[in-house]
C-alpha positions as CSV (number, residue, x, y, z in Angstrom):
1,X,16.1,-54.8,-160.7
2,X,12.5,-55.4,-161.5
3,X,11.7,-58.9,-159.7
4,X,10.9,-57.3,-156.3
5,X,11.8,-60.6,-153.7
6,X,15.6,-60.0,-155.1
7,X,15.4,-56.3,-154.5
8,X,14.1,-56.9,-150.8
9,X,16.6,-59.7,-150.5
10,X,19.5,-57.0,-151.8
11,X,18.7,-54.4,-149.3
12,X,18.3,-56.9,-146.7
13,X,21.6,-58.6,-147.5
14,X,23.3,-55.3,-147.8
15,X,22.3,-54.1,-144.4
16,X,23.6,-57.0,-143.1
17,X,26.7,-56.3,-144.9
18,X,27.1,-52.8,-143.7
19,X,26.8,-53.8,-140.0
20,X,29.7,-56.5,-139.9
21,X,32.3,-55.2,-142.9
22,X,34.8,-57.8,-142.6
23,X,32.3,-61.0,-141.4
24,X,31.6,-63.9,-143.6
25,X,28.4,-64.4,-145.4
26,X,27.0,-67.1,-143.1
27,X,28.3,-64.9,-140.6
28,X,26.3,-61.9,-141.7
29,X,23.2,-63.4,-142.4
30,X,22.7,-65.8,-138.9
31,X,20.7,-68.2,-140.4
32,X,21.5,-71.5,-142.9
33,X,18.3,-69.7,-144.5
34,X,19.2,-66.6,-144.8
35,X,22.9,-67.4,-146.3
36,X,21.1,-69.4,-148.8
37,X,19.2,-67.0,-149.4
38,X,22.2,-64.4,-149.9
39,X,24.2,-67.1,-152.3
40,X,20.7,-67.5,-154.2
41,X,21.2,-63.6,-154.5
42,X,24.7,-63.0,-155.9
43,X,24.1,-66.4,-158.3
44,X,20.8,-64.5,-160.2
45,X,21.7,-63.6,-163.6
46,X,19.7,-60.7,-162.4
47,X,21.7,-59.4,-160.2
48,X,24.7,-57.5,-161.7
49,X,26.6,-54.4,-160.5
50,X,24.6,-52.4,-162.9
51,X,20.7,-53.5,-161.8
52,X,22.3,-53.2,-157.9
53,X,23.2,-49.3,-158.7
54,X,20.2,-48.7,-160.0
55,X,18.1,-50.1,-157.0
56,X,19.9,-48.3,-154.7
57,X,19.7,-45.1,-156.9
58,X,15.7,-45.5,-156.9
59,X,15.7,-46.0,-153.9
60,X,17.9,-43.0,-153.0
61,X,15.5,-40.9,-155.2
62,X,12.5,-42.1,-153.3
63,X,13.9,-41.2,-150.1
64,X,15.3,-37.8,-151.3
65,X,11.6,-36.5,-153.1
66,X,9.9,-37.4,-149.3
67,X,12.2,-34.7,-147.8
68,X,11.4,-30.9,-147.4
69,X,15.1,-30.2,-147.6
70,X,17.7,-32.1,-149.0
71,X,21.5,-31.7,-148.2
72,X,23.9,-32.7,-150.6
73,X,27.5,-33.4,-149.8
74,X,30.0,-34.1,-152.6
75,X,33.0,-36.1,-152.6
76,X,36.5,-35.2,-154.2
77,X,37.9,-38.2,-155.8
78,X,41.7,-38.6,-155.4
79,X,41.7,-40.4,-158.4
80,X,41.0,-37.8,-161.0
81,X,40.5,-34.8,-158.7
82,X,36.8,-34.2,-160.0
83,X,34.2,-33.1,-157.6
């Protein structure tokens, strides 16, 4: 995602997301602004699932190249029973 206002507004409306799971948009955000905001968001021809993994994967890089050590953990998937 290269417009950076819809990035902020991504990570912002995510971590809303994360800290009330089952809450409603409006409910998430707290604000008439801010759920405008978030429906702004998710209406961008922008904003797809594929431009949302890659922000968070650039921004999961960034984060990972400022550490001295870096712990991976990795995830079996019941699915197809790949690691």
């Amino acid at each position: 995602m290269r417009d950076a206002r819809l990035r902020n507004w991504l990570f912002r409306f995510g971590d809303n997301l994360i800290v009330q799971l089952t809450a409603s948009i409006p409910a998430t955000n707290g604000s008439w602004a801010a759920t405008k905001a978030a429906y702004r968001l998710l209406d961008a021809q922008s904003v797809t699932p594929e431009a949302i993994r890659a922000a968070h994967q650039h921004a999961a890089r960034t984060r990972i190249a400022a550490q001295s050590t870096t712990l991976v953990r990795l995830f079996r998937s019941h699915r197809t029973g790949c690691y």
